[in-house]
C-alpha positions as CSV (number, residue, x, y, z in Angstrom):
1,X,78.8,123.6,133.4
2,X,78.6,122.9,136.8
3,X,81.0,120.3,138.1
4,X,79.8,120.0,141.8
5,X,76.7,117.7,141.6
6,X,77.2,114.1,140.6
7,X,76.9,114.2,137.0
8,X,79.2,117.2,136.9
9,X,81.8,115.3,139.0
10,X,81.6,112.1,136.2
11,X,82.1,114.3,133.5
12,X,84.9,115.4,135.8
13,X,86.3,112.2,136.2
14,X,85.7,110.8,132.6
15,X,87.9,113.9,131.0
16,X,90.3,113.4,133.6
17,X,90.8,109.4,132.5
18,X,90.7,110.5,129.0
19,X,93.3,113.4,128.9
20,X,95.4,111.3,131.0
21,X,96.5,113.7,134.0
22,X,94.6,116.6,136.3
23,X,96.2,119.4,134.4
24,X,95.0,118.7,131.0
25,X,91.9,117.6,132.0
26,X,91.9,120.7,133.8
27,X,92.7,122.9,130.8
28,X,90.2,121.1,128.8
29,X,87.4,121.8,131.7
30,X,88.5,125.3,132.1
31,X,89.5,124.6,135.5
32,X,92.4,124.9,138.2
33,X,94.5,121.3,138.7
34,X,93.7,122.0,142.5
35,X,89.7,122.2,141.5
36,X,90.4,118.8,139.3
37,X,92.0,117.5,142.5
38,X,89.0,118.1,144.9
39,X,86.4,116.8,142.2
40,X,87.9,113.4,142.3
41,X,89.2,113.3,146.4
42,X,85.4,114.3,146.8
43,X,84.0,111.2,144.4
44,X,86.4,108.9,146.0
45,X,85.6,109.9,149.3
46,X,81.9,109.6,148.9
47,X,82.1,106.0,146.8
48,X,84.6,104.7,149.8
49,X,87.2,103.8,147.2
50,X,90.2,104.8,145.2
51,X,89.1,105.5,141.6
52,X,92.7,106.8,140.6
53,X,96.1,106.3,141.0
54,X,98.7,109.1,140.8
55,X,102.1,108.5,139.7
56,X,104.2,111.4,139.0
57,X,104.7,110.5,135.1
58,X,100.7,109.2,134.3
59,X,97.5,108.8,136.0
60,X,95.9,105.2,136.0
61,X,92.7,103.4,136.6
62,X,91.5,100.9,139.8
63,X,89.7,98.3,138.9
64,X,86.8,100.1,140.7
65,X,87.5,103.4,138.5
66,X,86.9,101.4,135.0
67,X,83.8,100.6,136.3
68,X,83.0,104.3,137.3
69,X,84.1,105.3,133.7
70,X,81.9,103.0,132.1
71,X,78.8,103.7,134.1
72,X,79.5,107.5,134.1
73,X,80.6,107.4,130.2
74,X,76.8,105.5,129.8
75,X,74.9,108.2,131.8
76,X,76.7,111.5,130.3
77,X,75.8,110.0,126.6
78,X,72.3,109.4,127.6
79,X,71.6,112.7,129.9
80,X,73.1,114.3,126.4
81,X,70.3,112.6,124.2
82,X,67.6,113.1,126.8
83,X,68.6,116.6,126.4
84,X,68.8,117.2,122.7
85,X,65.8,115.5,122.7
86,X,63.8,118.0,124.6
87,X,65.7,121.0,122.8
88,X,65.0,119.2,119.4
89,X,61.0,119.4,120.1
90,X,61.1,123.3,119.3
91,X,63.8,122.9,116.2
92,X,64.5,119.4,115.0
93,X,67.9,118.8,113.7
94,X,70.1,116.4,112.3
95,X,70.6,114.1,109.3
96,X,66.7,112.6,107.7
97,X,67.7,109.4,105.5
98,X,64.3,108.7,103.6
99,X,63.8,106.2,101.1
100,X,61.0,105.9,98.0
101,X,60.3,104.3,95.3
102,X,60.7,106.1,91.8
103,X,58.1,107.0,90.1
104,X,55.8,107.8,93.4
105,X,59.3,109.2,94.7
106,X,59.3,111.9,92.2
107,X,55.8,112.7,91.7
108,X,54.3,112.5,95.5
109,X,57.5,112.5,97.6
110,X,60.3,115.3,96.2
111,X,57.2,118.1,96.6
112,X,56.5,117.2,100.6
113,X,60.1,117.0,101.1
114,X,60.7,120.7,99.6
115,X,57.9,121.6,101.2
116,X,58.9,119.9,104.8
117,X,62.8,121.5,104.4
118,X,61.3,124.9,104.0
119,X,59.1,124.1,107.2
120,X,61.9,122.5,109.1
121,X,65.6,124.3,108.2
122,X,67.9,122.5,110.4
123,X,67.2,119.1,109.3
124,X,69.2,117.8,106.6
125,X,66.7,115.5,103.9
126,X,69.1,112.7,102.4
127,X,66.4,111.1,99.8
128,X,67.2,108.0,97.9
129,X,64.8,107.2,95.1
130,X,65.0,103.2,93.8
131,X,62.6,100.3,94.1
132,X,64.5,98.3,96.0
133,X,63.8,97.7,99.3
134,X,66.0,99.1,102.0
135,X,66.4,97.3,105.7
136,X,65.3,100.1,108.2
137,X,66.4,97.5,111.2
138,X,70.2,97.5,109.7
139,X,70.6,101.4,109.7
140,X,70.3,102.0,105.8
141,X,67.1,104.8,106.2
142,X,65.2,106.2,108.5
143,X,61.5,106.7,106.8
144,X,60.8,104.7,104.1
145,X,57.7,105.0,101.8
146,X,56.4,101.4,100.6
147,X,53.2,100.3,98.3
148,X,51.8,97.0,99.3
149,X,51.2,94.7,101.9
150,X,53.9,94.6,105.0
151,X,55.6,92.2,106.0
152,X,54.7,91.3,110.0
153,X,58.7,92.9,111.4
154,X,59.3,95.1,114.3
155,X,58.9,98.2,112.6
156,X,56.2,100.9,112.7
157,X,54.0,101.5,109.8
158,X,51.6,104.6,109.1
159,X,49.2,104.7,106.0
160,X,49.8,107.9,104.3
161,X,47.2,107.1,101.6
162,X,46.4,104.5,99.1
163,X,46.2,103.9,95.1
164,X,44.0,101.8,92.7
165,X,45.1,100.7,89.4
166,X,44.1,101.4,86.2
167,X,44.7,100.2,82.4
168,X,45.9,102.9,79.8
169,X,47.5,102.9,76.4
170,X,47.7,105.9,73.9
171,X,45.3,107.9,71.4
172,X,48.1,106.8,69.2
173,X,48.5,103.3,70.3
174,X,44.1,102.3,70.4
175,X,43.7,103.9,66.5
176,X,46.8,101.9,65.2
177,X,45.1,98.1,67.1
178,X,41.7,99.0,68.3
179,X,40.6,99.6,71.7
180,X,40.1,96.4,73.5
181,X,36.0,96.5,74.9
182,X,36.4,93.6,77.4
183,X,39.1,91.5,79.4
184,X,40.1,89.1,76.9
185,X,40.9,91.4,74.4
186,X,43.6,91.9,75.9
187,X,45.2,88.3,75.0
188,X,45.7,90.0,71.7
189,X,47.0,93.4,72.3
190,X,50.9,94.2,73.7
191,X,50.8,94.4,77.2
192,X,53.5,96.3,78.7
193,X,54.4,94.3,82.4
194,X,56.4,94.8,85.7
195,X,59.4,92.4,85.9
196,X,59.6,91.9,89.3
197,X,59.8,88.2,90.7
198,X,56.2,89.4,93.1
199,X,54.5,91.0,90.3
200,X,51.4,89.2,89.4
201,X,51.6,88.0,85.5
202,X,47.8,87.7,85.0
203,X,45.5,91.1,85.4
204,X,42.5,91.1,87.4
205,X,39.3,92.2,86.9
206,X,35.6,91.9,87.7
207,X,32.3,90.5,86.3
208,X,28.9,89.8,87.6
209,X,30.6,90.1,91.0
210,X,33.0,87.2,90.5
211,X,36.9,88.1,90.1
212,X,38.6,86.9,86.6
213,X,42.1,87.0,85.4
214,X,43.5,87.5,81.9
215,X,47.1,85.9,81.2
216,X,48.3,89.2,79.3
217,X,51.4,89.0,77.0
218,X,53.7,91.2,75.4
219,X,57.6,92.1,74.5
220,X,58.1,94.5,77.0
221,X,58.9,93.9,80.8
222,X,59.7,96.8,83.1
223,X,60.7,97.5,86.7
224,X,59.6,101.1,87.2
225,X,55.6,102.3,87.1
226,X,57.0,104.8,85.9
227,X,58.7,103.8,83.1
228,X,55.8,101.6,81.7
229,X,53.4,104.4,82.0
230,X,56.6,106.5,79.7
231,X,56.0,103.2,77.3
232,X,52.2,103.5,77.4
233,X,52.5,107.3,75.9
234,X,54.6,106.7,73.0
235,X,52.2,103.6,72.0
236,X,54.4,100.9,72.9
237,X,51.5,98.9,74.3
238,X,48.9,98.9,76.9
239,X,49.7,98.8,80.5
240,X,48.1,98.4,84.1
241,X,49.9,100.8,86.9
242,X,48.9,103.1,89.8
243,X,46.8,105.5,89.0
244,X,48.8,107.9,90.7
245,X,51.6,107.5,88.1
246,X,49.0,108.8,85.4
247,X,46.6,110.9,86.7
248,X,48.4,113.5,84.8
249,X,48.4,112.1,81.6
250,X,44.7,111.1,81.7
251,X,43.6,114.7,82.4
252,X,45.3,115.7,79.7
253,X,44.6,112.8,77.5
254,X,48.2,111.3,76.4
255,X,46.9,108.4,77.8
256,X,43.0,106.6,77.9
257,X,41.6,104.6,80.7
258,X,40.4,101.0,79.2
259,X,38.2,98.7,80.5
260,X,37.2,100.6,83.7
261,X,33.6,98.8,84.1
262,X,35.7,95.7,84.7
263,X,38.2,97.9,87.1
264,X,38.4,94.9,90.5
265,X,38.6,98.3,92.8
266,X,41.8,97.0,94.6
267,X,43.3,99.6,96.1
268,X,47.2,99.0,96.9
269,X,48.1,100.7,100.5
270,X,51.0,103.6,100.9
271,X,52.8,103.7,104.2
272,X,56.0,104.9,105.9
273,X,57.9,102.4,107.5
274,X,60.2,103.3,110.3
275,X,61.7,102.3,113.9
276,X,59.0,103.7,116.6
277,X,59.1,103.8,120.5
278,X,60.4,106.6,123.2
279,X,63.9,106.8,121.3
280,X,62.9,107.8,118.0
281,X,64.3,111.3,117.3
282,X,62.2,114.0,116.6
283,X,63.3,114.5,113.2
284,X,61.3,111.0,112.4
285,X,58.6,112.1,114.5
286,X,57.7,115.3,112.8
287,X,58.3,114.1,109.1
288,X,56.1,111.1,109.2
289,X,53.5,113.5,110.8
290,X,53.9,115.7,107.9
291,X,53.4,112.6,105.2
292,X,50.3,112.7,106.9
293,X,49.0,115.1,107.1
294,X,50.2,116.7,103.4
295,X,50.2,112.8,101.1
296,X,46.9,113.3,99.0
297,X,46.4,109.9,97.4
């Protein structure tokens, strides 16, 4: 490094105030004691004051040098992030929390993220799956994917796609009770539910234009999509999820799609939710780009 312009002198001076005297500052810096010396008799000279005072046992600090350690201490961290930040554009690197939910977690989510590791070597993918929400603001993730309306918060959201829903039970599960031909057929079928405190207990759907609901009931409650869709395949009951969660199934016929004429269409947003603005590192940058750009739904 080179110590003679200013910054080079604070980095100087800030090794010098944290080894404690010139000579293991200088050893740290790879310099003479005498070059140390200069460095500082130089920055003093220039600022007008003393920024050290030598004793022959320690080395302390003026008044006027704490505040010259702080400000340089501030600068040298912040011309280090400007840095990596411009070096990070080519190869971004560093530690990627991301948070999911399960089941879209594991069937939309794990394959980008393989996908984006093989793409991007040097950043390290820490991936919680759960259906709880995480607070982005208080540090616990980075990127998180979230179904639903937002709440209005600082953060930035991008939609990476969207999903309807759509009610399926089993081959198994329609022969043993019948297959329900509208709405309220459901009030006497089991319907499998979320458990959640914001899940909606009455299913929606349409006719002639105007929306209806049907208070569904049954003996099994759930938190995961996942899970109920699980339930829904070995004839538990009939359930209402994202189609996402199923599309599988459907193709290949474990589970039936009911009642689809009276679908409502509502289609439930997908976004990744993080902290935007000039100081978000490139690591965020470049994985929320490729949600985008690779999230089919």
């Amino acid at each position: 490094m080179d110590f003679n312009g200013r910054s080079g002198e604070m980095a100087v001076f800030a090794t010098v105030a944290q080894e404690g005297s010139l000579s293991a500052a200088a050893r740290a810096l790879g310099l003479t004691p005498s070059a140390v010396s200069r460095i500082i008799a130089r920055t003093e000279q220039r600022l007008g004051t003393r920024l050290l005072l030598r004793t022959t046992r320690a080395i302390t600090l003026t008044a006027e040098g704490e505040a010259y350690l702080r400000g340089a201490r501030r600068i040298l961290v912040d011309m280090a992030e400007v840095e990596e930040a411009i070096a990070d554009q080519g190869m971004p690197r560093g530690r990627l929390r991301v948070s999911a939910a399960l089941g879209h977690g594991r069937l939309a989510i794990v394959p980008l993220v393989a996908a984006f590791s093989a793409r991007y070597p040097n950043i390290v993918v820490d991936l919680t799956l759960g259906d709880e929400v995480v607070d982005i603001l208080a540090g616990q993730a980075d990127v998180a994917v979230r179904f639903g309306r937002l709440p209005d918060s600082p953060l930035t959201a991008r939609k990476i796609g969207d999903t309807g829903q759509v009610v399926v039970a089993s081959p198994e599960y329609l022969q043993r009770h019948g297959i329900p031909e509208e709405p309220e057929d459901l009030l006497r079928h089991n319907c499998l539910r979320f458990n959640f405190r914001r899940a909606e207990p009455n299913w929606p759907f349409i006719r002639n234009g105007k929306e209806i609901s049907v208070k569904v009931s049954g003996n099994i409650e759930c938190s995961s999509g996942e899970a109920l869709a699980q339930l829904a395949r070995v004839g538990a009951g009939i359930a209402r999820i994202g189609e996402f969660s199923v599309a599988k199934d459907l193709q290949r016929g474990d589970l039936v799609p009911l009642l689809e004429a009276w679908n409502p269409g509502d289609r439930e947003p997908i976004h990744a939710v993080f902290i935007g603005g000039a100081a978000m590192p490139a690591r965020v940058r470049v994985f929320v780009d490729f949600l985008l750009d690779h999230h089919h739904m």
